[in-house]
PDB file of N, CA, C, O and CB in Angstrom:
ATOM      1  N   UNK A   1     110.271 151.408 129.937  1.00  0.00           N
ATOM      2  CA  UNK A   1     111.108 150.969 128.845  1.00  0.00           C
ATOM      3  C   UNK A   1     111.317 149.462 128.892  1.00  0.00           C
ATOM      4  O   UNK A   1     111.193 148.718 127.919  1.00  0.00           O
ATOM      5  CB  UNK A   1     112.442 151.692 128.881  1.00  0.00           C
ATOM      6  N   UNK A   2     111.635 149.103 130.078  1.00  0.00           N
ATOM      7  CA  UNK A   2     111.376 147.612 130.321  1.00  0.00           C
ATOM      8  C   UNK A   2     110.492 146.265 129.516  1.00  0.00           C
ATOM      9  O   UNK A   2     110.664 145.197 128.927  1.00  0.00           O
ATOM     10  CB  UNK A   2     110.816 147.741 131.460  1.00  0.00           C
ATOM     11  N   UNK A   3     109.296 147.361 130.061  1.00  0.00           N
ATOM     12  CA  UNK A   3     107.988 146.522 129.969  1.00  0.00           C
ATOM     13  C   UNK A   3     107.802 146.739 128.127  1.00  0.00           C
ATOM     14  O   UNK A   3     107.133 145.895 127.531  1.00  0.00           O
ATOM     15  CB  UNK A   3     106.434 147.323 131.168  1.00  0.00           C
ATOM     16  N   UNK A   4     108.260 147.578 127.560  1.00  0.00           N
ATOM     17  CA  UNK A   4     108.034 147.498 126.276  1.00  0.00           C
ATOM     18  C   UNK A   4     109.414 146.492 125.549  1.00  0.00           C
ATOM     19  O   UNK A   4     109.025 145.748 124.649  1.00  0.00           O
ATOM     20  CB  UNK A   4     107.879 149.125 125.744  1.00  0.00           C
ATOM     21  N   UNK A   5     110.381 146.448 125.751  1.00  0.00           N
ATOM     22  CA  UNK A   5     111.426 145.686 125.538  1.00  0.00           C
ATOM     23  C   UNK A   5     110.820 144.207 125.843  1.00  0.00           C
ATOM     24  O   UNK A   5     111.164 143.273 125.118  1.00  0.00           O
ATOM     25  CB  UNK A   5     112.668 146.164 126.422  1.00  0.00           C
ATOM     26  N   UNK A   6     110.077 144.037 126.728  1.00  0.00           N
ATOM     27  CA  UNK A   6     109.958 142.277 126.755  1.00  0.00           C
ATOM     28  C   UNK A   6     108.826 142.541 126.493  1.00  0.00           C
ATOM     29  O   UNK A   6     108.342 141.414 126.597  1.00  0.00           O
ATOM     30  CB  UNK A   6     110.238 141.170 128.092  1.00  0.00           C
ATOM     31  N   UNK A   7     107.483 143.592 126.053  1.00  0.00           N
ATOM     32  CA  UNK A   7     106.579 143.317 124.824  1.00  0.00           C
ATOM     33  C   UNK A   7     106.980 143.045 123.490  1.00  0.00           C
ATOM     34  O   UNK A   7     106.227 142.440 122.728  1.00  0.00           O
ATOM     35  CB  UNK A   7     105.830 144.298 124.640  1.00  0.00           C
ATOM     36  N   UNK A   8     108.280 143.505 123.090  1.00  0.00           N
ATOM     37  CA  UNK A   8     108.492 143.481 121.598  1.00  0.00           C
ATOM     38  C   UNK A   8     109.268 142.158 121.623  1.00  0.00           C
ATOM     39  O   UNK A   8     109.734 142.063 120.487  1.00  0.00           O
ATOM     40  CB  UNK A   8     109.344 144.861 120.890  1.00  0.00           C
ATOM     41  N   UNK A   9     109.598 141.216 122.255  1.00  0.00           N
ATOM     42  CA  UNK A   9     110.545 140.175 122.637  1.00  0.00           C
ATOM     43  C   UNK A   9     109.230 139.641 122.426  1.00  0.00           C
ATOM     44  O   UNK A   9     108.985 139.049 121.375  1.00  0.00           O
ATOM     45  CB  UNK A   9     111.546 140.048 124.061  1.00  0.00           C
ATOM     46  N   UNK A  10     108.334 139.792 123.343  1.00  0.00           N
ATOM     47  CA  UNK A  10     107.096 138.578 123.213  1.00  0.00           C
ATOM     48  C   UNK A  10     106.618 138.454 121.713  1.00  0.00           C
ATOM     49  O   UNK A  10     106.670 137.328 121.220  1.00  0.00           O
ATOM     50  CB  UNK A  10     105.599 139.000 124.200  1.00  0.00           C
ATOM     51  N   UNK A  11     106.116 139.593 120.867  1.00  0.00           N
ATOM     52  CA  UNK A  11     105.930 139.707 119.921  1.00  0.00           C
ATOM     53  C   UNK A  11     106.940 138.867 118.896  1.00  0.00           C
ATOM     54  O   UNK A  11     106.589 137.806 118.380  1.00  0.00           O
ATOM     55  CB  UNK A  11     105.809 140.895 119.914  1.00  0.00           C
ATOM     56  N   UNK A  12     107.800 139.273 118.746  1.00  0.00           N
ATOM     57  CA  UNK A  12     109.111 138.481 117.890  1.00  0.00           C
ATOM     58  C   UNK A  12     109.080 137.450 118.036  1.00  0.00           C
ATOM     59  O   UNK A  12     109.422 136.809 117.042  1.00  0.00           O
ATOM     60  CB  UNK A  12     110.455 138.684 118.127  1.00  0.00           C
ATOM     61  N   UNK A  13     108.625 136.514 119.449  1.00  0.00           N
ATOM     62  CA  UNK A  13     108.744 135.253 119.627  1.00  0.00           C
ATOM     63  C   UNK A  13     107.723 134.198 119.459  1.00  0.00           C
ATOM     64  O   UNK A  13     107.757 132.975 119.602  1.00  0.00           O
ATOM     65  CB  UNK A  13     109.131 135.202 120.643  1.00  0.00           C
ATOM     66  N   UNK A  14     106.539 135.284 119.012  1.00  0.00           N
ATOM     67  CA  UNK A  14     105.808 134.862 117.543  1.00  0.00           C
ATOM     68  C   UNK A  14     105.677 134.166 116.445  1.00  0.00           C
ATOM     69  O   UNK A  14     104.863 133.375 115.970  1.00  0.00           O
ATOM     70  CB  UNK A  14     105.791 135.355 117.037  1.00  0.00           C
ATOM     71  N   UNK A  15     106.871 134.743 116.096  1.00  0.00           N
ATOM     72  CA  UNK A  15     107.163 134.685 114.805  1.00  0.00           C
ATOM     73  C   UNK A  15     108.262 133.842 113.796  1.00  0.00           C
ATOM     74  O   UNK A  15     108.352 133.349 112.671  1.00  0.00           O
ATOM     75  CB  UNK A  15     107.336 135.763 114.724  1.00  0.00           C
ATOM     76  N   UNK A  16     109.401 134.161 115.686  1.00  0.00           N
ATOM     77  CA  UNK A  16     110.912 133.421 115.447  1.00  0.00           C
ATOM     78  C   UNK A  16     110.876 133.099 116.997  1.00  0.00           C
ATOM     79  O   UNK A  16     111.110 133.859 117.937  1.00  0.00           O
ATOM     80  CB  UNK A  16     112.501 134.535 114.773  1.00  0.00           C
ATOM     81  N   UNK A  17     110.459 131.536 117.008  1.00  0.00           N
ATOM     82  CA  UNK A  17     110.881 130.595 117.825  1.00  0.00           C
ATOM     83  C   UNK A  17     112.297 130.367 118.334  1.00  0.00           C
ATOM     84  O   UNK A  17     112.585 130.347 119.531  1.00  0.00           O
ATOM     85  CB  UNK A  17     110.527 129.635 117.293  1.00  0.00           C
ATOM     86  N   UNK A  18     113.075 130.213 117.431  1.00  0.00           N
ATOM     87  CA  UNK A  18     114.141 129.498 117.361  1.00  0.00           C
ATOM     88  C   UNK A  18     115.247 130.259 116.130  1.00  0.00           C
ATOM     89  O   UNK A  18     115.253 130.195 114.901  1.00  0.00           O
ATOM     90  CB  UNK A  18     113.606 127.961 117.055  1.00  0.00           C
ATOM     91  N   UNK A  19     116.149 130.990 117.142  1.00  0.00           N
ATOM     92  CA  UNK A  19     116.923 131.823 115.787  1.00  0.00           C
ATOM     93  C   UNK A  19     117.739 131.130 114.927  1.00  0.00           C
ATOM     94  O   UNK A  19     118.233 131.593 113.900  1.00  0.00           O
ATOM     95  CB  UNK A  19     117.887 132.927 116.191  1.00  0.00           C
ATOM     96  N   UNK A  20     117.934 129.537 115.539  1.00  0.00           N
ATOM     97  CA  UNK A  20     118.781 128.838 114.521  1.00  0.00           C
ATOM     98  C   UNK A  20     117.979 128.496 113.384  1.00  0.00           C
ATOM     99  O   UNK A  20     118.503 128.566 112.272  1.00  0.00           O
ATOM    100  CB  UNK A  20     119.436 127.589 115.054  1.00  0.00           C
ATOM    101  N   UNK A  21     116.438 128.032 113.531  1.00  0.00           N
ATOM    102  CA  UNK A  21     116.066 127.406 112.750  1.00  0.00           C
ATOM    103  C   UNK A  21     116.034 128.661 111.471  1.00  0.00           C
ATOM    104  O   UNK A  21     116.241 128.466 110.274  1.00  0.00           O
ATOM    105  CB  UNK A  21     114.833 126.634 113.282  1.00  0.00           C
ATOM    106  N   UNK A  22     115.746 129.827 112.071  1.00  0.00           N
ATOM    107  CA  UNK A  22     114.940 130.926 111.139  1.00  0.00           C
ATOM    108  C   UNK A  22     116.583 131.648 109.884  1.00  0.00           C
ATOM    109  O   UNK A  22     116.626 132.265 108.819  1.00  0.00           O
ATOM    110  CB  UNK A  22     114.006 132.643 112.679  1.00  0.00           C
ATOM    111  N   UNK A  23     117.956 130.909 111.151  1.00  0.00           N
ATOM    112  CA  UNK A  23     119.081 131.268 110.317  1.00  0.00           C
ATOM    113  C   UNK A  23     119.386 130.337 109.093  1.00  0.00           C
ATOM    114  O   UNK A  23     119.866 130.661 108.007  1.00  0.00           O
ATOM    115  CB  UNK A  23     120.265 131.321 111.180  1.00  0.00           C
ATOM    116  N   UNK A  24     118.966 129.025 109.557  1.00  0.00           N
ATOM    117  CA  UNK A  24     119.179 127.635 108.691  1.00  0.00           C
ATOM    118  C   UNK A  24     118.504 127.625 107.735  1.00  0.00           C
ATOM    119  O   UNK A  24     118.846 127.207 106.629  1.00  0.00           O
ATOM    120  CB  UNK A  24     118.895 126.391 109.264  1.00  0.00           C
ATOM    121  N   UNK A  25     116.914 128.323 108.185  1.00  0.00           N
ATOM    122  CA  UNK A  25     115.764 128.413 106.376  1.00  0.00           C
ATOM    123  C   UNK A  25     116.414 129.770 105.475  1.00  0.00           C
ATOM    124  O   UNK A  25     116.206 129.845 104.264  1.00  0.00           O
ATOM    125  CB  UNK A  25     113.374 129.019 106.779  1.00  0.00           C
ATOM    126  N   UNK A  26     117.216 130.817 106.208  1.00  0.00           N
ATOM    127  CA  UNK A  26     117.438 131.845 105.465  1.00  0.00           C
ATOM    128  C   UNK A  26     118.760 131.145 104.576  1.00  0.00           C
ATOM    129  O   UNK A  26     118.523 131.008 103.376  1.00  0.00           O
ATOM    130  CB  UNK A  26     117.685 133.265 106.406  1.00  0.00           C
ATOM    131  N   UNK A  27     119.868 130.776 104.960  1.00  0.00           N
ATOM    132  CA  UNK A  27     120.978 130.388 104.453  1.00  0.00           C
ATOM    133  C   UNK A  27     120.532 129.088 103.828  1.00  0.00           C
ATOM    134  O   UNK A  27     121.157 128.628 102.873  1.00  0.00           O
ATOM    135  CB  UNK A  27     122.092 130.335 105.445  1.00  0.00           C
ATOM    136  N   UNK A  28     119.730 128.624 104.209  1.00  0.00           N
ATOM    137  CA  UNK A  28     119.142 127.423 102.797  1.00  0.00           C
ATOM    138  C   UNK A  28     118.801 128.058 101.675  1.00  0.00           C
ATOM    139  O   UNK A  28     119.535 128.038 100.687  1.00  0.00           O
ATOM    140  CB  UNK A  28     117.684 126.502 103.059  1.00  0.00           C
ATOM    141  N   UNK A  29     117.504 128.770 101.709  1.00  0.00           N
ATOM    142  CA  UNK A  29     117.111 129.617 100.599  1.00  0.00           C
ATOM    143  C   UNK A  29     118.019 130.428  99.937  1.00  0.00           C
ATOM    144  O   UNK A  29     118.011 130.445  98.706  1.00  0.00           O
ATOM    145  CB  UNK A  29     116.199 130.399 100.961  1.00  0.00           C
ATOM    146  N   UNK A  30     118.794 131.097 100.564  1.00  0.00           N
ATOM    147  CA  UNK A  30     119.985 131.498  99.667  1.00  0.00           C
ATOM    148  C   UNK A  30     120.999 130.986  98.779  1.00  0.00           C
ATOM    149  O   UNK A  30     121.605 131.512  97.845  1.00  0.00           O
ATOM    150  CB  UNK A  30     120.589 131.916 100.230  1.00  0.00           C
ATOM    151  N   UNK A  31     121.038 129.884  99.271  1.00  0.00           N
ATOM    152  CA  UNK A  31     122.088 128.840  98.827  1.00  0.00           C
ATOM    153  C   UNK A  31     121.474 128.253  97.350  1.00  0.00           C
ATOM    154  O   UNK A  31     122.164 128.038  96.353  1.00  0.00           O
ATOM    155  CB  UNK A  31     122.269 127.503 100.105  1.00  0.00           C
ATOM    156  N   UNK A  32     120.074 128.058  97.454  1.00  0.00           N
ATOM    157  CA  UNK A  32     119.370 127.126  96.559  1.00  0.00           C
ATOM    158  C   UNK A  32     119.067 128.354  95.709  1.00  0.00           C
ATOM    159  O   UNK A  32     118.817 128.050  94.543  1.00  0.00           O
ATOM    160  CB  UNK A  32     118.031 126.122  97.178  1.00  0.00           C
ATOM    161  N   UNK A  33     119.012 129.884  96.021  1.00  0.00           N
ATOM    162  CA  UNK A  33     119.187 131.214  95.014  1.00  0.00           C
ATOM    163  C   UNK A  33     120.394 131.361  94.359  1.00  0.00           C
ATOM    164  O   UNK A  33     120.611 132.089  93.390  1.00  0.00           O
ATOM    165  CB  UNK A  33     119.056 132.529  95.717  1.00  0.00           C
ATOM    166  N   UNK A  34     121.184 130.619  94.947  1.00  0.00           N
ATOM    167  CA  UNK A  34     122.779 130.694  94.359  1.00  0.00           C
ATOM    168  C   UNK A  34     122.904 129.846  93.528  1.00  0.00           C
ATOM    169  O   UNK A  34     123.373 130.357  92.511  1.00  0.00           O
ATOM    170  CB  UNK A  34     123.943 130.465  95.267  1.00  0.00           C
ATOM    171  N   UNK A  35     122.659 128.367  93.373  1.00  0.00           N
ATOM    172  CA  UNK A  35     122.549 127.696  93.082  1.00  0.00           C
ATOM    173  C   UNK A  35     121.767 127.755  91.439  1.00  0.00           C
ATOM    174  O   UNK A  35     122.206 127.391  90.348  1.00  0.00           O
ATOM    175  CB  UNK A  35     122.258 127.257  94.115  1.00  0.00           C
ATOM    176  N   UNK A  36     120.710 128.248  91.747  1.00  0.00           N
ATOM    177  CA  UNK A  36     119.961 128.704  90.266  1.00  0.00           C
ATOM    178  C   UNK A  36     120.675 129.450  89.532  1.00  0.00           C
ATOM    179  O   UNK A  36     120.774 129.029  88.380  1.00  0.00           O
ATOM    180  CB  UNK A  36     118.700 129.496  90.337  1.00  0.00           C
ATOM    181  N   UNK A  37     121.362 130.659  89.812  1.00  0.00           N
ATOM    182  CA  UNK A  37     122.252 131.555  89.424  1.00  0.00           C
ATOM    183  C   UNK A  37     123.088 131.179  88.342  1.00  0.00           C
ATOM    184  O   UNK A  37     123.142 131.365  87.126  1.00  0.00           O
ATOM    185  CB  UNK A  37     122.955 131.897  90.421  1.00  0.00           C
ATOM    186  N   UNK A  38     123.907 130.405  89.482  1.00  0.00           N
ATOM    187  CA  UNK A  38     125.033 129.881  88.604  1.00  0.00           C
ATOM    188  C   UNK A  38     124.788 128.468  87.937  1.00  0.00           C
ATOM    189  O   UNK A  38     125.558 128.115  87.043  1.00  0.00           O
ATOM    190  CB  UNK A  38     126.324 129.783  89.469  1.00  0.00           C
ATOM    191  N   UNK A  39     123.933 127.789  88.262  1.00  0.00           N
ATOM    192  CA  UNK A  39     123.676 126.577  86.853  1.00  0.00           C
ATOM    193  C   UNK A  39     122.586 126.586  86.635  1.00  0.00           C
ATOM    194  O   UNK A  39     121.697 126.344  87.451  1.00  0.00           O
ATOM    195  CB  UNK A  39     123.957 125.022  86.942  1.00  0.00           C
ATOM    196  N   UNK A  40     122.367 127.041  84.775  1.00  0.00           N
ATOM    197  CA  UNK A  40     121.553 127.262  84.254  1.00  0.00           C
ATOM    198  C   UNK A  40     120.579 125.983  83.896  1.00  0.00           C
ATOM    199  O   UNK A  40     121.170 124.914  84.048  1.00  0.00           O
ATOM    200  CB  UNK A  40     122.051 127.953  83.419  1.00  0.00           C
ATOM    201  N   UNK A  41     119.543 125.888  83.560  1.00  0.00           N
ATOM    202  CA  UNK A  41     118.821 125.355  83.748  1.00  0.00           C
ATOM    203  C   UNK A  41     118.019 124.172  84.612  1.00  0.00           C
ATOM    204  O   UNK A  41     117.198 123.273  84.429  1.00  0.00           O
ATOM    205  CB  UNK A  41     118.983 125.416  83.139  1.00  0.00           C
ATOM    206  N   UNK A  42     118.929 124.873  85.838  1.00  0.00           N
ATOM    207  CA  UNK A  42     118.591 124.087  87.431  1.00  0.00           C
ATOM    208  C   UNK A  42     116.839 124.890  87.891  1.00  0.00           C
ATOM    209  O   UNK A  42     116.806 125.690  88.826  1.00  0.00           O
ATOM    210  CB  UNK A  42     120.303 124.743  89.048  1.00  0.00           C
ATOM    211  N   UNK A  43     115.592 124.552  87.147  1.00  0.00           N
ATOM    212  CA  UNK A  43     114.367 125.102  87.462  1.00  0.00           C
ATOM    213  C   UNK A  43     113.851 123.466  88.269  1.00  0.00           C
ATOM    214  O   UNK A  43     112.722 123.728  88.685  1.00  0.00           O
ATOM    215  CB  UNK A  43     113.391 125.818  85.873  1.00  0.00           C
ATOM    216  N   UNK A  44     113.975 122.869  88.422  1.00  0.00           N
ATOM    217  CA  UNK A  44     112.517 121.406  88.454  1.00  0.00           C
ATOM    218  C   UNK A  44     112.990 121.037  89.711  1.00  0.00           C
ATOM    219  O   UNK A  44     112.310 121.004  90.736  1.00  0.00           O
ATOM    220  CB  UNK A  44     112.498 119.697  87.077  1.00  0.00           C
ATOM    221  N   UNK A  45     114.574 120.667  89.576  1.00  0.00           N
ATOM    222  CA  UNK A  45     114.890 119.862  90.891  1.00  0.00           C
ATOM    223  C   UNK A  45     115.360 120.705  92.030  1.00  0.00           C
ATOM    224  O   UNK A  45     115.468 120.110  93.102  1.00  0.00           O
ATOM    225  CB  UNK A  45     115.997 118.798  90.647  1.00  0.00           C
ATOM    226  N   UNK A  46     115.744 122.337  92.003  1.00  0.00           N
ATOM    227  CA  UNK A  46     115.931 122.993  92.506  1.00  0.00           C
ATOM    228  C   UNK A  46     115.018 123.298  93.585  1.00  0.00           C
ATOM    229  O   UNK A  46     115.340 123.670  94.713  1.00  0.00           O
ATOM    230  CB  UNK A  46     116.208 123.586  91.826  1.00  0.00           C
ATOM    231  N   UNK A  47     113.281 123.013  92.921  1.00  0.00           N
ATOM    232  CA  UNK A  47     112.492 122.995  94.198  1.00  0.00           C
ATOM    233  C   UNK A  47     112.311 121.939  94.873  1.00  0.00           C
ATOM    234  O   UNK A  47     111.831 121.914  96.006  1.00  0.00           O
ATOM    235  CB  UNK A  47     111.364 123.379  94.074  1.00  0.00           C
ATOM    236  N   UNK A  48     112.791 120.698  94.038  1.00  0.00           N
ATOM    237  CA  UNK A  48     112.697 119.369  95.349  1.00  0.00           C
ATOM    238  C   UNK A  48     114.039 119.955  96.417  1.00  0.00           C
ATOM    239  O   UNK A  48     113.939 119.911  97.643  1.00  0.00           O
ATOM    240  CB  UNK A  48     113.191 117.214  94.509  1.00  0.00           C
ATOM    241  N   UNK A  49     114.795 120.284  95.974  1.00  0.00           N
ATOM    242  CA  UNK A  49     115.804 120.334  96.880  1.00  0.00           C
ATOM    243  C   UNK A  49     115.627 121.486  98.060  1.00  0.00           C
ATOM    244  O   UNK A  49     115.905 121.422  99.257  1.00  0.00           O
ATOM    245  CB  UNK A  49     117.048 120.526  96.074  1.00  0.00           C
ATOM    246  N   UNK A  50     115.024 122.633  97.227  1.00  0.00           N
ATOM    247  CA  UNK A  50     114.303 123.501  98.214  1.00  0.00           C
ATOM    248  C   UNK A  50     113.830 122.869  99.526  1.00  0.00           C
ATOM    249  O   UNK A  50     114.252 123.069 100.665  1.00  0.00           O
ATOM    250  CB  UNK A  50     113.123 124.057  97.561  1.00  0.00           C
ATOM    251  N   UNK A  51     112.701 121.932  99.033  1.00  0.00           N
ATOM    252  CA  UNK A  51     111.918 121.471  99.919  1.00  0.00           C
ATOM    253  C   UNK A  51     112.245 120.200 100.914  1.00  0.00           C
ATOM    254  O   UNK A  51     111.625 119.905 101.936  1.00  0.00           O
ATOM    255  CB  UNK A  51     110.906 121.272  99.217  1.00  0.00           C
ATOM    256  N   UNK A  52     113.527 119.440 100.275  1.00  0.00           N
ATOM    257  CA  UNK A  52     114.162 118.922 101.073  1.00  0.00           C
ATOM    258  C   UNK A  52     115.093 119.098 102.230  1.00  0.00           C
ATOM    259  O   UNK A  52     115.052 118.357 103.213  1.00  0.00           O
ATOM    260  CB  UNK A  52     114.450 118.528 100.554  1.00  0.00           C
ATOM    261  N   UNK A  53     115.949 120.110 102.095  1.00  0.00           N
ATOM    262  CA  UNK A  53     116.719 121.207 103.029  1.00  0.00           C
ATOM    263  C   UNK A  53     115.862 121.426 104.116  1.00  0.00           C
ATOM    264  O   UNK A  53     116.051 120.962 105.241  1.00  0.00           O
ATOM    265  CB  UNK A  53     117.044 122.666 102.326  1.00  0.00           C
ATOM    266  N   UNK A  54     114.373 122.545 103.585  1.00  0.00           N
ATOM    267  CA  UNK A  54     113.805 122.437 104.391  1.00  0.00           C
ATOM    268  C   UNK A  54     112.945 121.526 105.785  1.00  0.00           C
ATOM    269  O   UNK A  54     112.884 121.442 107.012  1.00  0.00           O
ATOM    270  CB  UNK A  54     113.606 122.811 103.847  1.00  0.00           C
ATOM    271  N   UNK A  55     112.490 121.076 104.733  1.00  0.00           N
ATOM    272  CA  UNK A  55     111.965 119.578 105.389  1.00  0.00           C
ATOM    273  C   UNK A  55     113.047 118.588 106.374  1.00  0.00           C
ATOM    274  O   UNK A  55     112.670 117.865 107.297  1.00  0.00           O
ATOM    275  CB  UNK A  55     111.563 118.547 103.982  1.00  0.00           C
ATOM    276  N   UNK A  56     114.552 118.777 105.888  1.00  0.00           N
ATOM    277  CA  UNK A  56     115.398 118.620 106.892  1.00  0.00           C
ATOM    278  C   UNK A  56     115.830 119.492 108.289  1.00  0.00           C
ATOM    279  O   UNK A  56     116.138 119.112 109.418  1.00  0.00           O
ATOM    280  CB  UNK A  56     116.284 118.495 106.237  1.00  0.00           C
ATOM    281  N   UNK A  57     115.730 120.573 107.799  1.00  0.00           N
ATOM    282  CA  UNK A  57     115.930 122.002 109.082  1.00  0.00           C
ATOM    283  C   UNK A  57     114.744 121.844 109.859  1.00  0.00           C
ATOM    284  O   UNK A  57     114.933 122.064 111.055  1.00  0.00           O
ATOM    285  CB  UNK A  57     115.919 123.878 108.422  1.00  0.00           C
ATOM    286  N   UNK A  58     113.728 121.569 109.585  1.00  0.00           N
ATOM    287  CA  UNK A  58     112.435 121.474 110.344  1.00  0.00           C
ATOM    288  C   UNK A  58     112.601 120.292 111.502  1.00  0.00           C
ATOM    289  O   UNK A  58     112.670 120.621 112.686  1.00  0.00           O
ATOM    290  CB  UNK A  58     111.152 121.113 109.250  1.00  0.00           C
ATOM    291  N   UNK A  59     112.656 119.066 111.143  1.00  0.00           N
ATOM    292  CA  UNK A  59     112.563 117.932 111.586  1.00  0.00           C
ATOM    293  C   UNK A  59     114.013 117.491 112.469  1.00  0.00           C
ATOM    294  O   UNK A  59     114.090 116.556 113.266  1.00  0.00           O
ATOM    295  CB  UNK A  59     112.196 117.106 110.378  1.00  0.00           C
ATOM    296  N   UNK A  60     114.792 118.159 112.196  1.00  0.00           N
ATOM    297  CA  UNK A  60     116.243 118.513 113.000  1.00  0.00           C
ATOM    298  C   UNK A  60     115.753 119.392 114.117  1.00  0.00           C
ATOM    299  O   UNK A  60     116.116 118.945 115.206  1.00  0.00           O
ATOM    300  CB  UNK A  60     117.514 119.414 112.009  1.00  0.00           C
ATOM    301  N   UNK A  61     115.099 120.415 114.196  1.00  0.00           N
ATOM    302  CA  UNK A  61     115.010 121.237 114.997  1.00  0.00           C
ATOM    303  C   UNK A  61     113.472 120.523 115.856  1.00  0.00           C
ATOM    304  O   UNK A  61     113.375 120.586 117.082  1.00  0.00           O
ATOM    305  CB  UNK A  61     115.046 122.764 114.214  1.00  0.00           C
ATOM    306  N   UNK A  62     112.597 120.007 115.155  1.00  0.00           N
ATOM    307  CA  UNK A  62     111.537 119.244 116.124  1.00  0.00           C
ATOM    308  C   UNK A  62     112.352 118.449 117.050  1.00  0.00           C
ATOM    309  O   UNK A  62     111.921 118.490 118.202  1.00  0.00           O
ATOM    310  CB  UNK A  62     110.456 118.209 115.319  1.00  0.00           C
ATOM    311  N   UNK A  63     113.452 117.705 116.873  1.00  0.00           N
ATOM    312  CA  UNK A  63     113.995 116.854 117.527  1.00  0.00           C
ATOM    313  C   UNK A  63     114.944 117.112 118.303  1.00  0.00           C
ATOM    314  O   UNK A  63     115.294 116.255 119.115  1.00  0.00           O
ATOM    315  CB  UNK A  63     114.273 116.114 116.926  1.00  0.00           C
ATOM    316  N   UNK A  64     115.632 118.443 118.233  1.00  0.00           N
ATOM    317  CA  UNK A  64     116.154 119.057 119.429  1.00  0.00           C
ATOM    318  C   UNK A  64     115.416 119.899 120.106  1.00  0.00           C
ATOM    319  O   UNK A  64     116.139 120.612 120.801  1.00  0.00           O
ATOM    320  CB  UNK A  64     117.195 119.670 119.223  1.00  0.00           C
ATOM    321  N   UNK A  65     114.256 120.151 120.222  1.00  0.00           N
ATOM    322  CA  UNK A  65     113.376 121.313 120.722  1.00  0.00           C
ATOM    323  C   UNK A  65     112.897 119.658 121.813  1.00  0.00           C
ATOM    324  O   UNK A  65     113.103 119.648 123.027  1.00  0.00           O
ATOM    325  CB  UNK A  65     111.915 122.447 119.244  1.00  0.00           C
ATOM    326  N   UNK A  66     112.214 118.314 120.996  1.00  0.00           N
ATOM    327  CA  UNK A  66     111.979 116.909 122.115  1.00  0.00           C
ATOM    328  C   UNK A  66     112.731 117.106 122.690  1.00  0.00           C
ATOM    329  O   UNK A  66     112.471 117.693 123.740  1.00  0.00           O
ATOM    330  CB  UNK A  66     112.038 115.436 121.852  1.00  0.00           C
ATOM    331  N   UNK A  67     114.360 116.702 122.351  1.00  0.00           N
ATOM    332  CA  UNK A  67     115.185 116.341 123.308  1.00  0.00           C
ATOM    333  C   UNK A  67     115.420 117.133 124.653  1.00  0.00           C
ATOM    334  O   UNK A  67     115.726 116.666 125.750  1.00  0.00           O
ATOM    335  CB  UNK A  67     116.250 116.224 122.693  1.00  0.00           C
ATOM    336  N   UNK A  68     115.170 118.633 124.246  1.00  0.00           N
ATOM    337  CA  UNK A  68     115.557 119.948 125.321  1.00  0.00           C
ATOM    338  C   UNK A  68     114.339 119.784 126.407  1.00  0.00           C
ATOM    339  O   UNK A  68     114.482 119.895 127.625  1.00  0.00           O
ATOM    340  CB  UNK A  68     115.500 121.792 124.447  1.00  0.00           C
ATOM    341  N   UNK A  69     112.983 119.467 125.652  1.00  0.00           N
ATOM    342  CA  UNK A  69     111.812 119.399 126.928  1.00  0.00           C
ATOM    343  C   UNK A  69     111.943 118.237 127.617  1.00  0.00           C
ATOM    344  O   UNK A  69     111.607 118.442 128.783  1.00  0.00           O
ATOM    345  CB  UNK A  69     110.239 119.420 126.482  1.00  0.00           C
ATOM    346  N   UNK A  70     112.272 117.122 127.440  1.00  0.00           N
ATOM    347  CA  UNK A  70     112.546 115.854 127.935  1.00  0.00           C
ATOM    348  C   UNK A  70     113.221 116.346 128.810  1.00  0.00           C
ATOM    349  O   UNK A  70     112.632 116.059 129.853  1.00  0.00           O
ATOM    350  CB  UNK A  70     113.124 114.814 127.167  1.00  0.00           C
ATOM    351  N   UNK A  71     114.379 117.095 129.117  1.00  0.00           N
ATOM    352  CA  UNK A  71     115.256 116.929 130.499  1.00  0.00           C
ATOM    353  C   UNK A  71     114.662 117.302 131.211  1.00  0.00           C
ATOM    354  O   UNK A  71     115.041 117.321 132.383  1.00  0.00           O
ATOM    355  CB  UNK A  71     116.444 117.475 130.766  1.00  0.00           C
TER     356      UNK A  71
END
């Protein structure tokens, strides 16, 4: 039971590196789904902003993932 518990851990860690980052792209994307929702005709800049969030959660997390191997 062991050995399958830290196979399915290995597997997952695949996929999701980092549970903050994978919490930060989910609650982004939601936010920017909310966002459309409630103000209507938010289509054009909604995906720059998409992609900015993201592009911020990414590059936040490259730079604490440096900082953590550095010590």
């Amino acid at each position: 039971m062991k050995s399958l518990r830290s196979a399915f851990g290995e597997a997952i860690g695949l996929f999701i590196d980092d549970g903050s980052l994978a919490g930060g792209v989910a609650a982004w994307v939601l936010m920017i789904w909310l966002l459309r929702e409630i103000l209507v005709g938010a289509g054009w800049w909604s995906a720059g902003l998409l992609f900015l969030g993201l592009a911020a959660l990414l590059l936040e997390n490259v730079i604490r993932t440096g900082r953590q191997s550095a010590k």
